[in-house]
N, C-alpha and C positions, 0 to 999 in steps of 0.2 A: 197169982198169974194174971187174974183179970186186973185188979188192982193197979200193978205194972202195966198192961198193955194201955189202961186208962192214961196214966200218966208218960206215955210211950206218946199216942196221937196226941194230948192236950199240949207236947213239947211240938210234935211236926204243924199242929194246925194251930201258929201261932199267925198274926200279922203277914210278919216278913216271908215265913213260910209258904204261906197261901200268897203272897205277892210272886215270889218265886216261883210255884207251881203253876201259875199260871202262865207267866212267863214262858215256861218249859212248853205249856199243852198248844199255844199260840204258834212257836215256832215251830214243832213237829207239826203242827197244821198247815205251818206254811208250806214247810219242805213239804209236805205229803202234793201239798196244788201242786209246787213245782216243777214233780215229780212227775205227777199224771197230767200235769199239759203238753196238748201238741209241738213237739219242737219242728223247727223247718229242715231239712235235708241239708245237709252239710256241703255236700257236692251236687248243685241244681245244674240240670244240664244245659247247656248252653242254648240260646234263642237264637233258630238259625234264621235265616234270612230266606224269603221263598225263593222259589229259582227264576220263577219271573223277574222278580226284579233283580236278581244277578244277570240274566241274559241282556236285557234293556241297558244297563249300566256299561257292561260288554259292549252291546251295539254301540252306544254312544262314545267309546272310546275307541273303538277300532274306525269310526265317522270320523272322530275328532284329528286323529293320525291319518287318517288317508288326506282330508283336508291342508295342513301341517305340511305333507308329501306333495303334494299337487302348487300348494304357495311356496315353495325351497325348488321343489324340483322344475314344473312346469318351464321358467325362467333357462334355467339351466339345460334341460332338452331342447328345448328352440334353439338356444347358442349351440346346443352341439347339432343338430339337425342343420341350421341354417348354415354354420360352415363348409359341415358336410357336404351339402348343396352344394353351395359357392365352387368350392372343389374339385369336385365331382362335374359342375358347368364347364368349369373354365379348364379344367383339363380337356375335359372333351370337344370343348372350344378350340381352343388352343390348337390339340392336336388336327382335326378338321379344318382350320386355317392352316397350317401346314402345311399337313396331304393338301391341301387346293392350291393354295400360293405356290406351293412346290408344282403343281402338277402344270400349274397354269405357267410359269416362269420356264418350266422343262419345256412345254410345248412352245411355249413365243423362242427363247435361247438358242436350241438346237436347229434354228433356221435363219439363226442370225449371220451366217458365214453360207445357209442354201444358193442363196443367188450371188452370182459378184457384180451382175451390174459394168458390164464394160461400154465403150461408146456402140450406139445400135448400126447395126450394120442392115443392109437390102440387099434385094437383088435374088431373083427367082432362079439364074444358073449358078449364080455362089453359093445358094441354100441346096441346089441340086448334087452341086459338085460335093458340098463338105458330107450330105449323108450318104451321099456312094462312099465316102472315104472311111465308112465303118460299120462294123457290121454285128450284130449282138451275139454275146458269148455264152448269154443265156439261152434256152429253145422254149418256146410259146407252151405254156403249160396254163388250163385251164383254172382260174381262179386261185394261183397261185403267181405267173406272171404272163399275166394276157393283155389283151387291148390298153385296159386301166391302168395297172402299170407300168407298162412300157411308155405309154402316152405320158405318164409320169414323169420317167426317168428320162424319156427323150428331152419333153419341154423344159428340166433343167438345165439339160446340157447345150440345148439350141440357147434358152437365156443367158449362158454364161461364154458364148458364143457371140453375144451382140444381137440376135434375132431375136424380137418380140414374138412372145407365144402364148396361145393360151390353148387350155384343155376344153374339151367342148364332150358332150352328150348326148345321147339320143337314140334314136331307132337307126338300122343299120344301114348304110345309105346304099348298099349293094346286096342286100338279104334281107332278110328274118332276124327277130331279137335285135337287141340293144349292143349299143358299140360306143367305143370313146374314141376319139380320134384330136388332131392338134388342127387351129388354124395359126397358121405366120404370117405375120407384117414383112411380104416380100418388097413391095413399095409403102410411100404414106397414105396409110387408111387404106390399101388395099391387100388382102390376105387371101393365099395357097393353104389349099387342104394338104396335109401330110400325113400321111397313113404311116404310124408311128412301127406296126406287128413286121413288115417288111422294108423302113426307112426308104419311103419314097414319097416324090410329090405329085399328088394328083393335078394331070397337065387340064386343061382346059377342052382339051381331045377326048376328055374320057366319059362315057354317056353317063356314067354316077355324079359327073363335077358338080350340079347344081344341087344335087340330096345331101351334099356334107356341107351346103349351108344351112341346111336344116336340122337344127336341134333344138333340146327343152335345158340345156344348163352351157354356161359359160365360169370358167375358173381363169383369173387370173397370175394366181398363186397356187402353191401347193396349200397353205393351210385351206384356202377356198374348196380343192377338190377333198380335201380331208374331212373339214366340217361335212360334207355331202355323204362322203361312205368313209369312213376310220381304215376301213379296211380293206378297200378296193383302189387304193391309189400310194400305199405303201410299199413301194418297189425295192426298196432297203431290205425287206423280210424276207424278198425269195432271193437271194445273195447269199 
């Protein structure tokens, strides 16, 4: 047996053998490093970004867009603002020339047929006689048709008559408080008081004659007595 097991190793530990073996002992050494060295994680988990600089990055694109918004749009809101405007002027322009042109055209218009303008006529008993010839159908009611507009309604109807008239103003030339009353061109450049509330003419006889040339306004016109009070020489309204 010994014998055998002699000639057993002297065949395995030949050259080649011991070349082989060796072989063998080197790559099991390898594999064994290979084995026990540190491998890296298969799945590393990913390197996140701080949040700082995610927020900063943020800011600077939500800047970038607002920017962007402001050079597109800016342009574009003024055209539409500025229209807007324009529109919004000129209509209310518009309409405000209007109402005024209108208002102003209504007021000159509607007194363009007031007076007819016949040839002028004198004479202190034909002024006497024509206001006896009528008598108001209205009754004296205070600040509705009183002295003002009677004096009104009178002087159109004496100027479409031929008799030059004007409305006159003042303190009362027989009382207390304020009165209106007419003077007429009975002759050239000389004028009759006419006490419009009763259509009569104050004669020269009467101790008031020389207080009803005392007043503080003279109207030639009705727009004249209008401009003065709108409302105290509108004799059309209590009708």
């Amino acid at each position: 047996m010994i014998i055998e097991h002699s000639s057993i190793s002297e065949v395995q530990t030949t050259p080649k053998a011991k070349l082989y073996a060796t072989l063998q002992i080197l790559l099991a050494q390898r594999r064994l490093n290979m084995s026990s060295s540190p491998t890296e994680p298969q799945d590393l988990p990913k390197v996140q970004e701080p949040t700082a600089s995610k927020d900063k990055q943020s800011a600077r694109n939500i800047l970038a867009a607002l920017v962007i918004i402001c050079i597109i749009g800016m342009p574009l809101i003024y055209s539409l603002a500025h229209s807007s405007g324009a529109n919004s002027g000129y209509s209310r322009g518009y309409n405000a020339g209007c109402s005024e042109g209108y208002s102003e055209g209504h007021d000159a218009g509607r007194f363009d047929f007031y007076y007819v303008k016949p040839n002028q006529r004198y004479g202190v008993d034909e002024l006497d006689n024509y206001l006896k010839s009528w008598k108001w159908t209205l009754p004296y009611q205070e600040s509705v048709f009183d002295c003002s507009e009677m004096s009104a309604c009178l002087e159109r109807d004496l100027e479409n008559e031929g008799f030059h008239t004007v409305i006159v103003v003042g303190n009362s030339p027989f009382g207390s408080g304020r009165h209106a009353w007419l003077l007429v061109e009975a002759s050239v450049g000389k004028y009759m008081p006419v006490e419009a509330t009763n259509r009569q003419v104050i004669w020269w006889s009467s101790s008031y004659f020389d207080n009803y040339f005392k007043y503080d306004h003279r109207f030639e016109t009705i727009q004249e007595a209008l401009a003065y009070s709108s409302t105290g020489f509108d004799w059309w309204n209590a009708t």
